[in-house]
Each structure stands twice: as C-alpha cells, then as structure tokens.
DOZAZA-57502 format. One record per residue (C-alpha): chain; residue in three letters; x, y, z; residue number from 0. Coordinates in steps of 0.1 Angstrom, whole numbers. Layout:
DOZAZA-57502
<r><c>A</c><r>ALA</r><east>X</east><north>Y</north><up>Z</up><k>NUM</k></r>
...
end
This chain:
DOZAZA-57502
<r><c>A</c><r>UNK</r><east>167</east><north>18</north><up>-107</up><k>0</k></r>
<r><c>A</c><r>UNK</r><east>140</east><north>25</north><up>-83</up><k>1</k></r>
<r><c>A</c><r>UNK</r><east>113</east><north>48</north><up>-86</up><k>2</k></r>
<r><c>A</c><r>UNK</r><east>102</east><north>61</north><up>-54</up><k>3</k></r>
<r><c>A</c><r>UNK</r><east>77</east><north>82</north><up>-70</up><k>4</k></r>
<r><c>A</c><r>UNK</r><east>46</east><north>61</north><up>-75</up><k>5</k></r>
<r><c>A</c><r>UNK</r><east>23</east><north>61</north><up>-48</up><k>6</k></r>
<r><c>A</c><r>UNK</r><east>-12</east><north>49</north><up>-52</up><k>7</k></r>
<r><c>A</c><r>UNK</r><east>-44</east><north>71</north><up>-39</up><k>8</k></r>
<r><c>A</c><r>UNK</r><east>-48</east><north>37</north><up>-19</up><k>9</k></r>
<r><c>A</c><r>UNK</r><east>-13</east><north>40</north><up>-4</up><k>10</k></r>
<r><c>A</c><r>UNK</r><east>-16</east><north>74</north><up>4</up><k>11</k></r>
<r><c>A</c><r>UNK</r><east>-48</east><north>72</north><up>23</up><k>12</k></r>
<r><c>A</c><r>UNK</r><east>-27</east><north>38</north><up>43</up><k>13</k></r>
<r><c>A</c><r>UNK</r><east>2</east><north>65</north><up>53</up><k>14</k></r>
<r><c>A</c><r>UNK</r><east>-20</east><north>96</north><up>63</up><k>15</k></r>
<r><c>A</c><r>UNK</r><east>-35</east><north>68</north><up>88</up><k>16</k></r>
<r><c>A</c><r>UNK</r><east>-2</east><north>62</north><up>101</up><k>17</k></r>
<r><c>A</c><r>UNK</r><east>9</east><north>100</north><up>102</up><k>18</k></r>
<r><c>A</c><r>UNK</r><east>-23</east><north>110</north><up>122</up><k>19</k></r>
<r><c>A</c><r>UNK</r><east>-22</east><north>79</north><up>148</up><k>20</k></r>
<r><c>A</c><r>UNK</r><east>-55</east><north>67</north><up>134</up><k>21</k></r>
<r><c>A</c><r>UNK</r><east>-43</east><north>30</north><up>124</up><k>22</k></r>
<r><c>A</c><r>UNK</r><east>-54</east><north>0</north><up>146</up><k>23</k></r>
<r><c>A</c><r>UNK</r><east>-29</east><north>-16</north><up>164</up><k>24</k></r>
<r><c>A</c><r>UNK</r><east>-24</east><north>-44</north><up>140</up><k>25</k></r>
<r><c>A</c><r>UNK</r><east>-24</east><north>-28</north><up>111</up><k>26</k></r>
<r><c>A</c><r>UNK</r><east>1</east><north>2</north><up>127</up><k>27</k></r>
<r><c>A</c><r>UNK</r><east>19</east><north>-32</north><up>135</up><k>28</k></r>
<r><c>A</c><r>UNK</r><east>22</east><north>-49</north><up>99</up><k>29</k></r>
<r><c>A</c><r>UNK</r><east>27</east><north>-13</north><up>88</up><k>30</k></r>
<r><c>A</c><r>UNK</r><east>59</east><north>-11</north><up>112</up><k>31</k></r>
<r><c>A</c><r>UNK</r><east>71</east><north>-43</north><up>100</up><k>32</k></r>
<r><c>A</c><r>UNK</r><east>70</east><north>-32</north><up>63</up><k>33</k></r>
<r><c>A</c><r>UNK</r><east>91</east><north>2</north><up>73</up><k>34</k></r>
<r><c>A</c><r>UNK</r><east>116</east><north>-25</north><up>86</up><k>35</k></r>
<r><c>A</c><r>UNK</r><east>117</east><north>-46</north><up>58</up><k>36</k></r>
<r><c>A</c><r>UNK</r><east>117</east><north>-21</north><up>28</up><k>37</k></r>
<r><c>A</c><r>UNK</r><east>135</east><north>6</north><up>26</up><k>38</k></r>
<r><c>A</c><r>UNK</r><east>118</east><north>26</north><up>-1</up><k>39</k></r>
<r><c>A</c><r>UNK</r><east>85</east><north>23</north><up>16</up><k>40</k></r>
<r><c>A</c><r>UNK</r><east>102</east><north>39</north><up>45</up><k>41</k></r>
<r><c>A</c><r>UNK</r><east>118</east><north>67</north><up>17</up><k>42</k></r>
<r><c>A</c><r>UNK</r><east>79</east><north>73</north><up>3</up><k>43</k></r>
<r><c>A</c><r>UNK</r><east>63</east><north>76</north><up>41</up><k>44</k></r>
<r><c>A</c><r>UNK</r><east>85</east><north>102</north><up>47</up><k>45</k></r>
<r><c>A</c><r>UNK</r><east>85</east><north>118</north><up>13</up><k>46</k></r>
<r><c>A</c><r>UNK</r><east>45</east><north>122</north><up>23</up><k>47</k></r>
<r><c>A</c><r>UNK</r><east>47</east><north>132</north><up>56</up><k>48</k></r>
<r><c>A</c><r>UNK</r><east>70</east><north>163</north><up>40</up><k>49</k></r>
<r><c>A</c><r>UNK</r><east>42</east><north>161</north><up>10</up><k>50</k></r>
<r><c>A</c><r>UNK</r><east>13</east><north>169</north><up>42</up><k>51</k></r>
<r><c>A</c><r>UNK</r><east>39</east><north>191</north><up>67</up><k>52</k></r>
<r><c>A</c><r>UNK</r><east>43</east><north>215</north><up>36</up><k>53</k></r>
<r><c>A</c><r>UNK</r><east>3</east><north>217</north><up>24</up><k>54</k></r>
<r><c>A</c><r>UNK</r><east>-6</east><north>218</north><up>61</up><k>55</k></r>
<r><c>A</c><r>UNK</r><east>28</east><north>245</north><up>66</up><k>56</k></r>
<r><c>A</c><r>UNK</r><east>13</east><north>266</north><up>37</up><k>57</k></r>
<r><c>A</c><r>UNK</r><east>-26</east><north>268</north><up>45</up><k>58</k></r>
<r><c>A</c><r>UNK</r><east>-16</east><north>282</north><up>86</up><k>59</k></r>
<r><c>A</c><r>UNK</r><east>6</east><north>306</north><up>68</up><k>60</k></r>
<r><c>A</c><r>UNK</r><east>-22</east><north>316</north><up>43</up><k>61</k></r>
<r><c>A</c><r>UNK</r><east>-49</east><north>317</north><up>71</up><k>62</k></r>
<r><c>A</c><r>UNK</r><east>-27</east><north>340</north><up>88</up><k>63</k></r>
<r><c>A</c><r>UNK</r><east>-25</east><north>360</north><up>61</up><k>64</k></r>
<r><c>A</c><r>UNK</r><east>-54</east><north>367</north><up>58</up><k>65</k></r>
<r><c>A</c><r>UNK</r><east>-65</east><north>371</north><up>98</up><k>66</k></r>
<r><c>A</c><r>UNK</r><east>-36</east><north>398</north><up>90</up><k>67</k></r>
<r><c>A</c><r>UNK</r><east>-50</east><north>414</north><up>63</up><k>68</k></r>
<r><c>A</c><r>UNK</r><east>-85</east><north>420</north><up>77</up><k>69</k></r>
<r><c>A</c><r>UNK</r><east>-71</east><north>435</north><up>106</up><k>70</k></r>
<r><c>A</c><r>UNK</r><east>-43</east><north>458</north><up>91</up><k>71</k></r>
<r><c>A</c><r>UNK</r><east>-64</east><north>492</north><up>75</up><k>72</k></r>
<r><c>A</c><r>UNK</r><east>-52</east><north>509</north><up>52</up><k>73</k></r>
<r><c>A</c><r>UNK</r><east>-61</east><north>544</north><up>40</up><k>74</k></r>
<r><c>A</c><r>UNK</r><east>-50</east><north>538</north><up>4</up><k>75</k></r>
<r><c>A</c><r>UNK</r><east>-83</east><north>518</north><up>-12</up><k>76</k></r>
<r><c>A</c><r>UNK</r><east>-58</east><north>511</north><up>-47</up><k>77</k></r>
<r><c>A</c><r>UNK</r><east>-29</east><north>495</north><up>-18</up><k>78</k></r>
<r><c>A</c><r>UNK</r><east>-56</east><north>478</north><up>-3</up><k>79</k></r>
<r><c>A</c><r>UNK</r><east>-72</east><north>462</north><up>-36</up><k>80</k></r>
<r><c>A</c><r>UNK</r><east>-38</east><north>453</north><up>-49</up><k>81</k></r>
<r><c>A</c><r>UNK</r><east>-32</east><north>432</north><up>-18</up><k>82</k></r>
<r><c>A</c><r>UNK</r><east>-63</east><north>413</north><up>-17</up><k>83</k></r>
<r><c>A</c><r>UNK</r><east>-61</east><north>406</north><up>-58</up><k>84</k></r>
<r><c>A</c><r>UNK</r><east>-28</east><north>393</north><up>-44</up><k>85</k></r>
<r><c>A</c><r>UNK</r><east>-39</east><north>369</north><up>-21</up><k>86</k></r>
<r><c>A</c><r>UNK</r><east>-66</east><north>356</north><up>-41</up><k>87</k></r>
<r><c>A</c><r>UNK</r><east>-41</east><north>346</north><up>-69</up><k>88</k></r>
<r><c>A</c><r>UNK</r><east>-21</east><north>333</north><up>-38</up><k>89</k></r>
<r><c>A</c><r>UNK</r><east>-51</east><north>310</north><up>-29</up><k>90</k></r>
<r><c>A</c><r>UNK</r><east>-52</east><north>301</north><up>-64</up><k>91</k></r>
<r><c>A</c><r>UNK</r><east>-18</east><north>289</north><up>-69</up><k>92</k></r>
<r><c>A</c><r>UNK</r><east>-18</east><north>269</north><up>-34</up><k>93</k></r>
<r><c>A</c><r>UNK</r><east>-52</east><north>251</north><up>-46</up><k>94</k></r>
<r><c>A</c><r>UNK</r><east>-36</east><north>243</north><up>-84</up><k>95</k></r>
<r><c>A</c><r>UNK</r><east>-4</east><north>229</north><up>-61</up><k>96</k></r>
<r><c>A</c><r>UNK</r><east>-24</east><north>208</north><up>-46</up><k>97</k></r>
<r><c>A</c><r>UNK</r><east>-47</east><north>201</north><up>-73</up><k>98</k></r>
<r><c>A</c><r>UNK</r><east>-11</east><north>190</north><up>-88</up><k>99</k></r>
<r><c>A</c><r>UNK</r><east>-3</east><north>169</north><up>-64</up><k>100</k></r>
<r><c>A</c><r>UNK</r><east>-35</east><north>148</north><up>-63</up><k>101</k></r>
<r><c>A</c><r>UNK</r><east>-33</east><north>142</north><up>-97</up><k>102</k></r>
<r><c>A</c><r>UNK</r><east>5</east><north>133</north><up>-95</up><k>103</k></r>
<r><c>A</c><r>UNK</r><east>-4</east><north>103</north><up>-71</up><k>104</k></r>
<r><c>A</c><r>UNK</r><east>-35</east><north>90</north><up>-95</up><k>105</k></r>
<r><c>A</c><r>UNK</r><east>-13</east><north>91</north><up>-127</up><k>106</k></r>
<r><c>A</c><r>UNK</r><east>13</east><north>71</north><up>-105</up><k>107</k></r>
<r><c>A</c><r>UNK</r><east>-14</east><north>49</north><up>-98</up><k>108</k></r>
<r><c>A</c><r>UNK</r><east>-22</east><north>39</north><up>-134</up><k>109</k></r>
<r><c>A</c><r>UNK</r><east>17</east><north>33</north><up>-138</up><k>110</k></r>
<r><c>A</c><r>UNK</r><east>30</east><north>6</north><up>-161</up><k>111</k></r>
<r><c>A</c><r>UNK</r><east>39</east><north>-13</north><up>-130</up><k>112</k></r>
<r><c>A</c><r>UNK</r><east>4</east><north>-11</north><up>-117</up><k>113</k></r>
<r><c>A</c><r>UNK</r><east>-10</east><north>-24</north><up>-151</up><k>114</k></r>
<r><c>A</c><r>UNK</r><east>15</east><north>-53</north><up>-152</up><k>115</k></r>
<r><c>A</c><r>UNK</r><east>-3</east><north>-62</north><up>-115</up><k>116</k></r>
<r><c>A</c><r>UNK</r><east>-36</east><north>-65</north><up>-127</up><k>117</k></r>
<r><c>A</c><r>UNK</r><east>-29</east><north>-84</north><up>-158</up><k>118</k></r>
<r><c>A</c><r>UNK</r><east>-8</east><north>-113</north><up>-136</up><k>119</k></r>
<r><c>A</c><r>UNK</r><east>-25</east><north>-108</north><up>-103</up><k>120</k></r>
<r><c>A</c><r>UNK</r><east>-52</east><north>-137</north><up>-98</up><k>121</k></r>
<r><c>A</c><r>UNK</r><east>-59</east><north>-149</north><up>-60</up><k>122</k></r>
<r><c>A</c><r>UNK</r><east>-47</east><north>-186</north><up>-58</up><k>123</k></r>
<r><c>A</c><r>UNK</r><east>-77</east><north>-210</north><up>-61</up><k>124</k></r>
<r><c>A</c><r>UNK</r><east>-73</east><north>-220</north><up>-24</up><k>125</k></r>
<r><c>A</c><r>UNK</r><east>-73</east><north>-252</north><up>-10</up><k>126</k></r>
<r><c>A</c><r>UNK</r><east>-100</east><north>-284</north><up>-19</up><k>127</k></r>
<r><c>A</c><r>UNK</r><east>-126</east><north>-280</north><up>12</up><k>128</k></r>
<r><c>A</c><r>UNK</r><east>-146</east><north>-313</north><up>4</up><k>129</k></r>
<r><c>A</c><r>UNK</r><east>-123</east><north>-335</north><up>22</up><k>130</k></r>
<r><c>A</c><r>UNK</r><east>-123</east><north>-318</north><up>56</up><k>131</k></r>
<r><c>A</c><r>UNK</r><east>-96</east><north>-325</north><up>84</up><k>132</k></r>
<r><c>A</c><r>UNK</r><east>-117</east><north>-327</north><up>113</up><k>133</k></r>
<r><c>A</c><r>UNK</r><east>-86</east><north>-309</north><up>134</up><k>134</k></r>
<r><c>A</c><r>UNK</r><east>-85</east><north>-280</north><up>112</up><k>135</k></r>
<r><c>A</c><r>UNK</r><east>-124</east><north>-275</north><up>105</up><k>136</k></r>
<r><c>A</c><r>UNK</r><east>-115</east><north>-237</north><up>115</up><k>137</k></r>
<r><c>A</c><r>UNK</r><east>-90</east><north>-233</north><up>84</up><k>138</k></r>
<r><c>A</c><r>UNK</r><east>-116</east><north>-247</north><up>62</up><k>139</k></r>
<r><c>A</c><r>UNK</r><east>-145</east><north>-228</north><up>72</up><k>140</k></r>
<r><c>A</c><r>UNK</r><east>-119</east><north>-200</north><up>61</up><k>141</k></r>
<r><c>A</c><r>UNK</r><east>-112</east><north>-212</north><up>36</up><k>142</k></r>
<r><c>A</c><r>UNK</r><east>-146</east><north>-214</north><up>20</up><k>143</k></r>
<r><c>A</c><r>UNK</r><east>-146</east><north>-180</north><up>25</up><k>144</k></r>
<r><c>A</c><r>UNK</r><east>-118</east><north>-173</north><up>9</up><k>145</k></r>
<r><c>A</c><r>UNK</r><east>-127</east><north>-190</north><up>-23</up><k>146</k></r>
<r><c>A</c><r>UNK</r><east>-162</east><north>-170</north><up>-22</up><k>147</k></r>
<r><c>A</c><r>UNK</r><east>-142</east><north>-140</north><up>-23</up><k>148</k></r>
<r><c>A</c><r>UNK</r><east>-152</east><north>-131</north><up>13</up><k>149</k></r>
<r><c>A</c><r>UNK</r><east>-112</east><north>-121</north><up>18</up><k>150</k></r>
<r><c>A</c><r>UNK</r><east>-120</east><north>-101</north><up>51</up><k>151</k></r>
<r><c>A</c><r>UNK</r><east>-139</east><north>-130</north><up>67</up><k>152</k></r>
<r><c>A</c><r>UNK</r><east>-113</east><north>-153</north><up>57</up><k>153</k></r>
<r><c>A</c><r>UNK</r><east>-84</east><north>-133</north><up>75</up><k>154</k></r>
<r><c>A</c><r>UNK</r><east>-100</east><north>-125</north><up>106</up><k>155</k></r>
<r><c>A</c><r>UNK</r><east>-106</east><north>-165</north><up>112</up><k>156</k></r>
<r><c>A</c><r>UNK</r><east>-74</east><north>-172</north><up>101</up><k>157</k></r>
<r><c>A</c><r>UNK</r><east>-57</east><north>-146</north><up>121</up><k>158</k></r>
<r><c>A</c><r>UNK</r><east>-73</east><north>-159</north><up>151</up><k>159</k></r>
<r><c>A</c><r>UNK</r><east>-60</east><north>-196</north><up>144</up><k>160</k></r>
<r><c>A</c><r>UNK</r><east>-21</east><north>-179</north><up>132</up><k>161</k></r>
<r><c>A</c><r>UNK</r><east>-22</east><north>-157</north><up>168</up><k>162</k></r>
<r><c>A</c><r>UNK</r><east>-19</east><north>-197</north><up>184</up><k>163</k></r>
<r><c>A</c><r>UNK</r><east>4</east><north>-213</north><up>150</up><k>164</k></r>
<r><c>A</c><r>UNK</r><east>27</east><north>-180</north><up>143</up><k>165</k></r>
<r><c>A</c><r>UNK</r><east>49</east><north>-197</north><up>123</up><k>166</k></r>
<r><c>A</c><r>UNK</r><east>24</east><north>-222</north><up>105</up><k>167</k></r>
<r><c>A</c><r>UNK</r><east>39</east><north>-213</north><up>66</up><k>168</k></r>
<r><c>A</c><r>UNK</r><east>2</east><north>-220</north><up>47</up><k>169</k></r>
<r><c>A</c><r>UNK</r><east>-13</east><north>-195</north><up>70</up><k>170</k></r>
<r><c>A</c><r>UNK</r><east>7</east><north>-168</north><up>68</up><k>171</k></r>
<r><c>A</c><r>UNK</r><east>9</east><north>-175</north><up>27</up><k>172</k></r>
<r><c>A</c><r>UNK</r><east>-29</east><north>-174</north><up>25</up><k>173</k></r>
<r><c>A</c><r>UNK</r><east>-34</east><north>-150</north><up>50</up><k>174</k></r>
<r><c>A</c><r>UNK</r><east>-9</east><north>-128</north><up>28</up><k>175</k></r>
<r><c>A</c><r>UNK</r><east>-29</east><north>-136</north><up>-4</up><k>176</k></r>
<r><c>A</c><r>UNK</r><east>-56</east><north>-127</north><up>11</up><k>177</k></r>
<r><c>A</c><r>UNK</r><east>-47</east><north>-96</north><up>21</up><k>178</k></r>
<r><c>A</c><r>UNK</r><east>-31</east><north>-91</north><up>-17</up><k>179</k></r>
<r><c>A</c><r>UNK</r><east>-68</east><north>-102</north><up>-30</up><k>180</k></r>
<r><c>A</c><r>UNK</r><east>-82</east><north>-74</north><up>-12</up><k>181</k></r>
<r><c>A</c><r>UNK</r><east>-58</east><north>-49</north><up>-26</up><k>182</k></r>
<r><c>A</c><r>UNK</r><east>-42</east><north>-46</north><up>10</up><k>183</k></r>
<r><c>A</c><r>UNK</r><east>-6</east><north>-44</north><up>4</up><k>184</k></r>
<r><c>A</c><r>UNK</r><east>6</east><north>-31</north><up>35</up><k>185</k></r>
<r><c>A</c><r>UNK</r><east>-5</east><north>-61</north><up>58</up><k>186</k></r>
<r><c>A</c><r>UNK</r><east>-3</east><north>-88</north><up>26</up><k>187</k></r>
<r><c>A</c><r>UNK</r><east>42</east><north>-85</north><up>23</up><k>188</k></r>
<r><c>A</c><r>UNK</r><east>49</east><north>-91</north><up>61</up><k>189</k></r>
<r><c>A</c><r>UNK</r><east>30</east><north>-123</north><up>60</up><k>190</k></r>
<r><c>A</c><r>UNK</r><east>38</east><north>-136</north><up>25</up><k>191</k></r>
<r><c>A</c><r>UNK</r><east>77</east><north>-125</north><up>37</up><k>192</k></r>
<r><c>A</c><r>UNK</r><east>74</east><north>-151</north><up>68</up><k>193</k></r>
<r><c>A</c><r>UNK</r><east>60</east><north>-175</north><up>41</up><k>194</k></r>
<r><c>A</c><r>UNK</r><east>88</east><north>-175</north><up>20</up><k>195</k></r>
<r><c>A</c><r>UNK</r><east>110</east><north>-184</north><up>53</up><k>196</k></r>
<r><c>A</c><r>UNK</r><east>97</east><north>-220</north><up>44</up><k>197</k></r>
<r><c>A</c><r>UNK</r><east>117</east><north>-253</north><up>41</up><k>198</k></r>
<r><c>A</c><r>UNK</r><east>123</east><north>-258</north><up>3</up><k>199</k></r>
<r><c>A</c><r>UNK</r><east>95</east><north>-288</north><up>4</up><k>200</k></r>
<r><c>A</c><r>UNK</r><east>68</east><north>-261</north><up>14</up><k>201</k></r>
<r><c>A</c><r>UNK</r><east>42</east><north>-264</north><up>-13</up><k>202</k></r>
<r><c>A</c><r>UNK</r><east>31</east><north>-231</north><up>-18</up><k>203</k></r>
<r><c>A</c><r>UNK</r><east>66</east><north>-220</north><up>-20</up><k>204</k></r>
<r><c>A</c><r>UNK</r><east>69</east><north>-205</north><up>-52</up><k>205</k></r>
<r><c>A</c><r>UNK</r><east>38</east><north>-196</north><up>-55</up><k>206</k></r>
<r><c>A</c><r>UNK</r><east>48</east><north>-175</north><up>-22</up><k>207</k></r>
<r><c>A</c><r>UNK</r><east>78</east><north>-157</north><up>-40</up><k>208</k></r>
<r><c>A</c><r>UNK</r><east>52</east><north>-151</north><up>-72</up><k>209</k></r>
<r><c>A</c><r>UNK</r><east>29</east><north>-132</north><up>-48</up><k>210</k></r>
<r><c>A</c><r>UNK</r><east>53</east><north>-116</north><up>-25</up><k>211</k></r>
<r><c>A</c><r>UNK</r><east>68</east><north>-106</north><up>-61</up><k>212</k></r>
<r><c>A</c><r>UNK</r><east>35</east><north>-90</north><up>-70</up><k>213</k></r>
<r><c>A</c><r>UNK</r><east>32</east><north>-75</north><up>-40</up><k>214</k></r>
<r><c>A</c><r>UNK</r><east>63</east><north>-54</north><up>-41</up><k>215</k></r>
<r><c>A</c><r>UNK</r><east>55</east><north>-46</north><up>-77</up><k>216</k></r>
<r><c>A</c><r>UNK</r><east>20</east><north>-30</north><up>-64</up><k>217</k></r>
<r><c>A</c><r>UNK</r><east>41</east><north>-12</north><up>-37</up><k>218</k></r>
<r><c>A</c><r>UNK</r><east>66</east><north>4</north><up>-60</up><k>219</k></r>
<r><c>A</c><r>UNK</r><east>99</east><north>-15</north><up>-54</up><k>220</k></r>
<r><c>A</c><r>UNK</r><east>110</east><north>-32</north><up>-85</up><k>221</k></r>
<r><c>A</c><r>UNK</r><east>145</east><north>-44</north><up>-73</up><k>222</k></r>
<r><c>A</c><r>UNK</r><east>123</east><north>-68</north><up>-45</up><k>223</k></r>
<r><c>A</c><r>UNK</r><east>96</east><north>-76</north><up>-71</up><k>224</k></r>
<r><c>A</c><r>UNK</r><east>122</east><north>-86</north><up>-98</up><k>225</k></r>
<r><c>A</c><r>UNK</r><east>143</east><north>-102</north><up>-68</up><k>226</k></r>
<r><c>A</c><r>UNK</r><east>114</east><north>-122</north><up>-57</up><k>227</k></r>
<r><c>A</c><r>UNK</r><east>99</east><north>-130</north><up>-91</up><k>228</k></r>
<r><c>A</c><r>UNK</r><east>129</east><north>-145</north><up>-102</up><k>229</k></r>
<r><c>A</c><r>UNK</r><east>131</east><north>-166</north><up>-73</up><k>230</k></r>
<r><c>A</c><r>UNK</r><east>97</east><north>-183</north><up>-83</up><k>231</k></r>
<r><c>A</c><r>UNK</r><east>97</east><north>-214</north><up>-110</up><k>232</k></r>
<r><c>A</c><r>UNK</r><east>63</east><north>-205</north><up>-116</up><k>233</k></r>
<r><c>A</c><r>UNK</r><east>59</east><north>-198</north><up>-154</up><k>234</k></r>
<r><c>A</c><r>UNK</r><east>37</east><north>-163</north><up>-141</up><k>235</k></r>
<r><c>A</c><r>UNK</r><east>65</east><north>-150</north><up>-131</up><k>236</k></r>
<r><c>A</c><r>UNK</r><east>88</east><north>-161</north><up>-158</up><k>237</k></r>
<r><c>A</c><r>UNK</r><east>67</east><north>-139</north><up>-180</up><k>238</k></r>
<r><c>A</c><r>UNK</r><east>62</east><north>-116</north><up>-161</up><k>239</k></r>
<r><c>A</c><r>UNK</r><east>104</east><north>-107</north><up>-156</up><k>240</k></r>
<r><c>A</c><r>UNK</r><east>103</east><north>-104</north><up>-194</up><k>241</k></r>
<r><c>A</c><r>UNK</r><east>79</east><north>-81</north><up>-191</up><k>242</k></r>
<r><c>A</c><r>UNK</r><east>96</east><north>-60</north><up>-167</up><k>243</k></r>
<r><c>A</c><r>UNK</r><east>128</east><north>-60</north><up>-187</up><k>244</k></r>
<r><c>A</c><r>UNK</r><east>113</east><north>-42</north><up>-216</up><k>245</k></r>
end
C-alpha cells in the first residue's frame, strides 16, 4: 500500500515554489515531468495546495473577524469581553492547527522510509578522471567536481553538455545522481528515469534502477522504489527489498 502521507519539510518548501509560480523554468520543468510520471507525487501536490488554500482560507476569515469586531460596538461591556475571549481562543486553536501541521510533515520526514535512504544512499564514486578523453575534457572537468562533492558545479557543466547529447544515458544517470547527492529529488527521478531507458549493455544500468529505486523511496512511493529496486542485480538493493518487506 501507498502512503501518501509523508512529505518532507524539503518537499514541502519544493511544492510551495511550484504553487506560488516562484520555480525557475527548469526546475518548474523537471517538476512537471515528475507530476507526469508519478501519480502520488501529483496526489501529495494537491493534497498541499488544499493543506495552504485552507491555512490561507482560515487566516482572511480570521482577519476579518476581527476588522469586524473592532468596528461593531456594543453597549454590553460582559457581550463585548465574551467575544474577544472568543477570538483569542480562536487564534489559539488556528496557531495549534498549524503548529500541528508543521510538525506532521517533520515526523513524516524522519519516517522509516527516510531512515532506510540514508543508511543505503551513498553517491556513486564517479568515473576514473586520470585517463582523460581529450573529446570529452568537459564531462571530466565535471566530473572532478562531482567526486569533490561540488554536486551543483557538476550538474550545471553537465547540463550544458546534455542540452547538445539529450539522450547520452551516463549523463543523464550522473546528472540524476547528482541531483540525488544533493538531496534534490524532484529534478534527480526525471533524469535517472531516461537513464534506465538504456540498452541492457549500458554500464550503469543497475546501478540506475538502484538510485532511481532510492529516489522514489525519498519521495514516498514504495510501489516504484520496490518496482525499481527489484529491478537492480545490485546486492544494495537486494538488501534493501528485504528490508522493506519487514
């Protein structure tokens, strides 16, 4: 079964963007292409945009309220006391809903499925940059940066050099690690999905469903991670099934 509940603070801050228009276009575009892929990441954006409409819904309402109150007099002081106590408790329960709500999404985020991603999780070592192909000196300056840890670096040169080579299958899988390495899931699955498109003698091929595995699990969908995981021959995510099926 999946649980459609657990949605990280990091995930939540990722969907406001994309409810308030403030996402650049390629992230609002990877973003797009995840809503297309996986259905219950397009069930939890709209369980949060309710999650926002109803906070936002509730503080107008409150403000006017109040903008109502301090303009209605009345010439009964006990009336008039009663009401405000009433709207102070009102402000009180709103802010403990909230409160609530917040602390929903950070227990989520310290879910079991969370812990299992940070046990297996381990960026792959990258590619040996001693022996240099002079045509592809641009992947391998990358890719130095990539094994530094420099993940941003590394996916803004290697983005550049996969705009010209969309369907090269070790950029998109290291750009998609990448992306995973820098706790970016929303922009890691749409290129780690086009990696696993690969011919079966693609090297990085299981490795690919191992991450794209991990990926999902981060995200909250356990039918793709298991699907995924299982997929992969690596002996990860072997272990990591059995976990999952405890």
């Amino acid at each position: 079964m999946k649980d459609n509940n657990k949605i990280s603070q990091e995930l939540l801050e990722i969907i406001e963007r994309y409810i308030n228009g403030s996402m650049p276009p390629q992230e609002l575009k990877d973003f797009n292409q995840l809503l297309e892929l996986d259905n219950d990441f397009k069930t939890k954006v709209e369980d949060v945009k309710i999650m926002l409409s109803g906070i936002e819904t509730q503080s107008l309402k409150e403000k006017h309220d109040e903008l109502h109150q301090d303009n209605y007099k009345t010439s009964e002081k006990k009336s008039s006391t009663n009401k405000i106590r009433f709207l102070y408790y009102r402000k009180i329960a709103i802010a403990a809903a909230i409160i609530f709500a917040i602390g929903s999404i950070w227990f989520f985020a310290t879910s079991k499925n969370d812990k299992l991603f940070t046990k297996y999780f381990k960026p792959d070592p990258g590619i040996t940059t001693t022996a240099k192909n002079p045509n592809n000196l641009e992947f391998y300056d990358a890719m130095e940066n990539y094994k530094h840890g420099n993940f941003i670096q590394a996916i803004n040169k290697w983005r550049i050099i996969q705009e010209r080579k969309p369907n090269n299958d070790t950029l998109n899988y290291f750009i998609g690690v990448a992306y995973l390495s820098d706790n970016n899931i929303i922009d890691a699955i749409p290129f780690l999905e086009r990696s696993i498109e690969a011919d079966d003698s693609f090297i990085f091929l299981d490795e690919a469903y191992l991450y794209l595995g991990l990926a999902y699990l981060k995200e909250g969908n356990l039918e793709l991670a298991k699907k995924h995981l299982s997929t992969s021959e690596t002996s990860k995510a072997r272990k990591l099934i059995s976990e999952l099926k405890k």
